[in-house]
C-alpha positions in Angstrom: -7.0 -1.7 -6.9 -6.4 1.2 -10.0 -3.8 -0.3 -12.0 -1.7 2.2 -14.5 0.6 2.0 -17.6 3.3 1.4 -15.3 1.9 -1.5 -13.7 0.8 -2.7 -16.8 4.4 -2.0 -18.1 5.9 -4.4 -15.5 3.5 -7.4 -16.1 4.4 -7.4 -19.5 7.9 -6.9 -19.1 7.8 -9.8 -16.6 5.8 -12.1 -18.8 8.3 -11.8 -21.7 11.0 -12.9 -19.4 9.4 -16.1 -18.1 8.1 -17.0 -21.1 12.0 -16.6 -22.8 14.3 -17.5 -19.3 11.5 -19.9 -17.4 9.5 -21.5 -18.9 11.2 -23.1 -21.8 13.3 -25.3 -18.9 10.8 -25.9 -15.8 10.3 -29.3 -17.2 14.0 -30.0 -17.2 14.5 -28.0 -13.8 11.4 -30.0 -12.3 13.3 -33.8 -13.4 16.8 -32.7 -12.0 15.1 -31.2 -8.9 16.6 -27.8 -8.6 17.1 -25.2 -10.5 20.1 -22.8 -11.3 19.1 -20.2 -8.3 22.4 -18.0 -9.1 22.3 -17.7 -12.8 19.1 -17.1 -13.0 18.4 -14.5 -9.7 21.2 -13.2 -11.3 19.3 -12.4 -14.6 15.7 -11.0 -12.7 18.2 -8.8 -10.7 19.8 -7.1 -13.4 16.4 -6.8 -14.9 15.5 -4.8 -11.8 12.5 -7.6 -10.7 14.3 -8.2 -7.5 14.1 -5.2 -5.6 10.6 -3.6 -6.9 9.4 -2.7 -3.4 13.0 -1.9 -2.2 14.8 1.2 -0.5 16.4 2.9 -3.8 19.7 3.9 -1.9 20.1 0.0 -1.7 19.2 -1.0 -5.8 15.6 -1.2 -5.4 12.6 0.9 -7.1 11.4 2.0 -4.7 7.7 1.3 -6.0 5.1 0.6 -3.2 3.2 -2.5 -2.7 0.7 -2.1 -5.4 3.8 -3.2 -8.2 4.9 -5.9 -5.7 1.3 -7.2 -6.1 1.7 -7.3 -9.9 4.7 -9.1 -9.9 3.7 -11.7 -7.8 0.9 -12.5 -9.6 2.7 -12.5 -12.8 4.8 -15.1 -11.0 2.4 -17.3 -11.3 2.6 -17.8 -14.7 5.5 -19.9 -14.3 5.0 -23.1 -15.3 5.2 -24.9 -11.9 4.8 -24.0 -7.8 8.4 -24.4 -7.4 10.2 -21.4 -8.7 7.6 -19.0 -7.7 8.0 -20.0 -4.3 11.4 -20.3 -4.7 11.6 -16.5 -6.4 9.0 -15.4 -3.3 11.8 -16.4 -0.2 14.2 -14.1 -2.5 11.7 -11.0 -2.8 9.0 -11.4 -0.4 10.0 -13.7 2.6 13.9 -13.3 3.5 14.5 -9.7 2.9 11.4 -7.4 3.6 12.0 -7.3 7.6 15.8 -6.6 6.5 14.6 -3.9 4.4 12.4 -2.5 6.8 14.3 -2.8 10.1 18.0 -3.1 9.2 20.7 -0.7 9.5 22.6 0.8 6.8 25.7 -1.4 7.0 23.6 -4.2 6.9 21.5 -3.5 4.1 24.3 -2.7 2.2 26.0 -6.3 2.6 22.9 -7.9 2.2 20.3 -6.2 1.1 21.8 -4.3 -2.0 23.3 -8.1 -3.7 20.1 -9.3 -2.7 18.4 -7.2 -4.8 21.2 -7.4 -7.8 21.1 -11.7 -7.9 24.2 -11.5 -7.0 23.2 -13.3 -3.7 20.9 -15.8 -3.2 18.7 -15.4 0.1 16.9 -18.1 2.7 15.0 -18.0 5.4 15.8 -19.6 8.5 12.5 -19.8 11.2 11.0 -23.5 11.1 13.0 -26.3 13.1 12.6 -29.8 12.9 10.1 -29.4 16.2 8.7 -25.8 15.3 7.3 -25.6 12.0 3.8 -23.2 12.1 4.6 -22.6 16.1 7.5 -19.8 15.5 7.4 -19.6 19.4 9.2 -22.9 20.4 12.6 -22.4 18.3 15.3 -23.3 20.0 18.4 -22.3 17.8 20.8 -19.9 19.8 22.8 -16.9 18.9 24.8 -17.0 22.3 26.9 -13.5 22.6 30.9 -13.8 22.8 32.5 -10.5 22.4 31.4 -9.0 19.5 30.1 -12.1 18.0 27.5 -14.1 18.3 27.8 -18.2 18.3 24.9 -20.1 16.7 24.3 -23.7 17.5 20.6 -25.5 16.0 19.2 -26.7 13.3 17.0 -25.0 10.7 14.0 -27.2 8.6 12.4 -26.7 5.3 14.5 -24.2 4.1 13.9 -23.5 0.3 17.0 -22.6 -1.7 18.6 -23.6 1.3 21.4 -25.4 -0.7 22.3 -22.6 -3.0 21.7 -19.4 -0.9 24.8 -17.6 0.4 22.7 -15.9 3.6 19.9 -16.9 5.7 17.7 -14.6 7.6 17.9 -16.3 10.6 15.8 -16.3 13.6 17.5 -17.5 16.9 17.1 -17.2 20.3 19.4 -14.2 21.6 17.8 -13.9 25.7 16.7 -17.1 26.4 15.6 -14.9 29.8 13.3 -12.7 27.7 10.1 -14.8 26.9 8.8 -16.5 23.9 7.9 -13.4 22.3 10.8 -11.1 23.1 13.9 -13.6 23.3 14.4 -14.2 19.6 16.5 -12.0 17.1 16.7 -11.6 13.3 20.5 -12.2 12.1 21.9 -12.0 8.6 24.3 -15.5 8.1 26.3 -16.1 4.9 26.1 -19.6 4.2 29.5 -20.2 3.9 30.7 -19.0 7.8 32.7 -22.7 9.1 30.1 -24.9 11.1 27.4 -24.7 8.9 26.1 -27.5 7.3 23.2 -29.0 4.9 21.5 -32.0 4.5 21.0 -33.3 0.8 18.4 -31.7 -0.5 14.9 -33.0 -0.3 13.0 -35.6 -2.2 9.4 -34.0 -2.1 5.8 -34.9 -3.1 6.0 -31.6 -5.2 7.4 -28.2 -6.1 10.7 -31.1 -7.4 13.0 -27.8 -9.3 13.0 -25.9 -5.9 15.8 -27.1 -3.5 14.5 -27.4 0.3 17.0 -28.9 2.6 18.2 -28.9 6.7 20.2 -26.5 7.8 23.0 -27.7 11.1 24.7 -24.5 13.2 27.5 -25.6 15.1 29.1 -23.2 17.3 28.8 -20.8 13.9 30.8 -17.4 14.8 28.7 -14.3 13.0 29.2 -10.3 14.0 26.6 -8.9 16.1 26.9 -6.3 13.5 24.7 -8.6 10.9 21.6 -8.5 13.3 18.3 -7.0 11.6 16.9 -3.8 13.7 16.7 -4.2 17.6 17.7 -7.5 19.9 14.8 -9.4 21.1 12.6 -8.3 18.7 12.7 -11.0 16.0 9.6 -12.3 16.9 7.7 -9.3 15.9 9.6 -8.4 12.8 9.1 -12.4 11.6 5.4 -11.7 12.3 5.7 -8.8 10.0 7.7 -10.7 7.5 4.7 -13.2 7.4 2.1 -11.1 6.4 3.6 -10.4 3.4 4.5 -14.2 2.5 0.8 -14.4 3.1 -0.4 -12.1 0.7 2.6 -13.4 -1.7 0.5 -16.4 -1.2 -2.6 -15.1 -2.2 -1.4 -13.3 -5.3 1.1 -15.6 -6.8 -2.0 -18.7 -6.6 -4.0 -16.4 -8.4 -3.0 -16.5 -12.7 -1.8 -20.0 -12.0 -5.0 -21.2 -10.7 -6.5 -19.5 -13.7 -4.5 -21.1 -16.5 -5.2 -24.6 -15.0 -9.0 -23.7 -15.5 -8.7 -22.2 -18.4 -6.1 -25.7 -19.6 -8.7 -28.2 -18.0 -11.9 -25.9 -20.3 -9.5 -26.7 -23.5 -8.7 -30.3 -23.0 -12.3 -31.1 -21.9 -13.7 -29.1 -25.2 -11.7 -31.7 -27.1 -12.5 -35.0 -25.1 -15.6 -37.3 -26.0 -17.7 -39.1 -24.0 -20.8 -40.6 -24.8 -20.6 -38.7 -28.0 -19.9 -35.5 -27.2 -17.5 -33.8 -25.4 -16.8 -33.5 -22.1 -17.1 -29.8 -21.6 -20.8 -30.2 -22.8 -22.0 -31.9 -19.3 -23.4 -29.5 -17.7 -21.8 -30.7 -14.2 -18.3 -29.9 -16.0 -19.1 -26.5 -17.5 -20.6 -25.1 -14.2 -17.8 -26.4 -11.6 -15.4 -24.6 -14.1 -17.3 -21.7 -13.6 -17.7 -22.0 -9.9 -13.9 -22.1 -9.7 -12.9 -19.0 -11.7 -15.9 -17.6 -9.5 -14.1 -18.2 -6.3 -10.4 -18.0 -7.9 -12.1 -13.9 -8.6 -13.2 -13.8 -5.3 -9.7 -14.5 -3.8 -8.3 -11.8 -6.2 -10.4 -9.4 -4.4 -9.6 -10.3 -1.2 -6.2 -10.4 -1.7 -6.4 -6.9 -3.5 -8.5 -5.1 -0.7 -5.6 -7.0 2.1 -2.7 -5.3 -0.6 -4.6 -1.7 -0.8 -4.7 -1.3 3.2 -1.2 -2.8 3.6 -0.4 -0.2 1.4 -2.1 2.6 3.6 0.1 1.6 6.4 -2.4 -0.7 8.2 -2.5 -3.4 10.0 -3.8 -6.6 7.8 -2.8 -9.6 10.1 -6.8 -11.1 10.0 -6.7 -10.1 6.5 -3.6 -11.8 5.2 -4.3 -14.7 7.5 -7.4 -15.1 5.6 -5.7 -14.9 2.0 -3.1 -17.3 2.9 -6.0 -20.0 4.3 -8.0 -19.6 1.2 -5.5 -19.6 -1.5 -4.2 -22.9 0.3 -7.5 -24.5 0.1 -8.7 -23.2 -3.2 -5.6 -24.1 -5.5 -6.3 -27.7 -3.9 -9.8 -27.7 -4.5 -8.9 -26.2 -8.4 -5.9 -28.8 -8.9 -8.2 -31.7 -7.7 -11.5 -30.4 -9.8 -9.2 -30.3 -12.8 -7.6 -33.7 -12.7 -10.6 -35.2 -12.6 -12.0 -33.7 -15.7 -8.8 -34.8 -17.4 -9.4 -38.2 -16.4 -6.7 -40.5 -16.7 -4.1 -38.3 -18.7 -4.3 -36.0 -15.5 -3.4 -39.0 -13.5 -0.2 -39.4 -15.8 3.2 -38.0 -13.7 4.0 -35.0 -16.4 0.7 -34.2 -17.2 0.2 -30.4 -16.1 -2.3 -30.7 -13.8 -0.9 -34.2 -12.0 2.4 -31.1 -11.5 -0.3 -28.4 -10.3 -1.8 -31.2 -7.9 1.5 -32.1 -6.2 2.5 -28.7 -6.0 -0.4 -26.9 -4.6 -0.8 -29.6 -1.7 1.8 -27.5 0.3 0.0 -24.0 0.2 -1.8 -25.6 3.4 0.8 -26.3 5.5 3.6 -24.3 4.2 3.8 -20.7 6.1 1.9 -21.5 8.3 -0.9 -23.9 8.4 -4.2 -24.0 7.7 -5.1 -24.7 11.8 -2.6 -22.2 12.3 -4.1 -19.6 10.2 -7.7 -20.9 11.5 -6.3 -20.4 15.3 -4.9 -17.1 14.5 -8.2 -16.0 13.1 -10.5 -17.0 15.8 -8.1 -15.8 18.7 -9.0 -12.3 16.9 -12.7 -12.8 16.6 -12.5 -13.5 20.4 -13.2 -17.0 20.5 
């Protein structure tokens, strides 16, 4: 991956802005257990961070993958897992199949704010009994003149209590079969019938608001659907391979500045007269970490250059998301150790990095999931 001026123009520009509109309140954010989704999607839309991979007729830049890449992996410079995740569903998880697939009309209510911050996106796919198995939702998007009516329920959704759409996934021909019965529909939060539970209490990522979303016999336009009937399964798929590689990317500088934290604050801890970084066990584990943490980079890198040449990089972004999922717990867990008990104290920044990275293996997909997906292409 051949990064340029421009490129390097963007990390910068997005660096200054977390470090003057992030940063300085995650720890605030993180103890209420949201933060302000509006005001501050609001602020990275006006600064054009929003739509960096977007259709320009609809407010984006128009830029191809290789800036989205950047971005998310500036992301993770954020002081927490929450708010990149959170900042992910908005850019790289609720609206890429919409800007892909969707009709002007459509783009234009909901893409286009999307991409100002003047709306707040979701994602609607995992139910209370389909989480990683996308085939056995049972929401419904039943037809009724030029509507549709949605009754179900809708799990896990992150800024679920302050978005005002959902890309929803519902069954639209419960005739068609698993894999060509389901439709993507845009739904603003605020249509009469739905409904949210209070949001979350979670081991980890606290600032980012994940709550249950009810449907009762919700009345949308058939106009708000994304691309074709019947096949929402196949644009979710599509959806998910960028979330995967969002995955990848966004573990990547976050990973590194918990090693790089954990080197610091072991330099300046004694034990047995001299400090802790000066055990040869300690110095070489760190090593072995940013070794792998490089090696995930270049995965993730080679995944983004052939997404960008139009391929197909299912087995490739399937492995990303399994490895960043492992190796950010295998980094968080190295790391408290070598911090000894401060790490074991609730604000320490590796005891946030610990809870927060436990959900990179189940979240998106889990890591059997991932595992199953990869040996069904290898054949086995």
């Amino acid at each position: 991956m051949q990064f340029t001026e421009q490129h390097e123009a963007l990390k910068a520009s997005l660096e200054s802005f977390i470090e003057r509109e992030i940063n300085p309140h995650v720890d605030a954010w993180e103890d209420e257990g949201i933060f302000p989704a509006k005001e501050l999607f609001k602020k990275m839309g006006d600064a054009g961070f929003l739509g960096i991979n977007m259709p320009e007729e609809f407010g984006g830049a128009g830029l191809d993958y290789s800036y989205g890449l950047v971005f998310a992996e500036t992301v993770g410079t954020i002081n927490c897992g929450a708010l990149p995740m959170a900042i992910g569903v908005q850019t790289d998880m609720a609206t890429p199949a919409l800007a892909r697939f969707g009709n002007d009309d459509v783009r234009e209510r909901f893409l286009r704010p999307s991409i100002s911050g003047d709306y707040v996106a979701c994602l609607g796919v995992s139910e209370p009994s389909a989480g990683s198995d996308v085939s056995g939702i049972r929401t419904t998007a039943r037809k009724d003149g030029d509507d549709y009516i949605i009754n179900g329920t809708k799990m896990w959704t992150t800024n679920g209590t302050q978005a005002d759409w959902m890309c929803l996934l519902a069954i639209t021909d419960p005739e068609g079969g698993v894999h060509h019965n389901k439709s993507l529909i845009c739904v603003p939060m605020d249509t009469l019938g739905i409904s949210t539970a209070p949001r979350f209490r979670k081991l980890g990522m606290h600032s980012s608001d994940t709550t249950q979303v009810f449907f009762e016999d919700v009345r949308v336009p058939q106009a708000n659907l994304i691309g074709e009937e019947g096949k929402g399964f196949a644009y979710q798929m599509s959806q998910f391979q960028i979330e995967r590689l969002w995955a990848g990317a966004a573990g990547l500088r976050s990973m590194e500045n918990l090693i790089a934290a954990t080197r610091e604050y072991a330099a300046g801890r004694k034990l047995f007269g001299q400090s802790v970084l000066d055990f040869q066990s300690v110095a070489f584990r760190l090593a072995e970490l940013e070794t792998e943490v490089e090696l995930l980079r270049s995965l993730t890198y080679r995944a983004a250059e052939l997404h960008i040449a139009g391929e197909d990089v299912t087995r490739l972004a399937t492995m990303v998301k399994l490895k960043a999922g492992r190796l950010s717990r295998e980094v968080s867990d190295a790391c408290l150790q070598y911090w000894g008990g401060m790490g074991y104290m609730w604000d320490s920044p590796v005891a946030r990095a610990y809870r927060d990275s436990r959900l990179g293996s189940i979240g998106g997909g889990a890591d059997e999931v991932m595992l199953q997906i990869l040996s069904r292409q290898a054949g086995s």
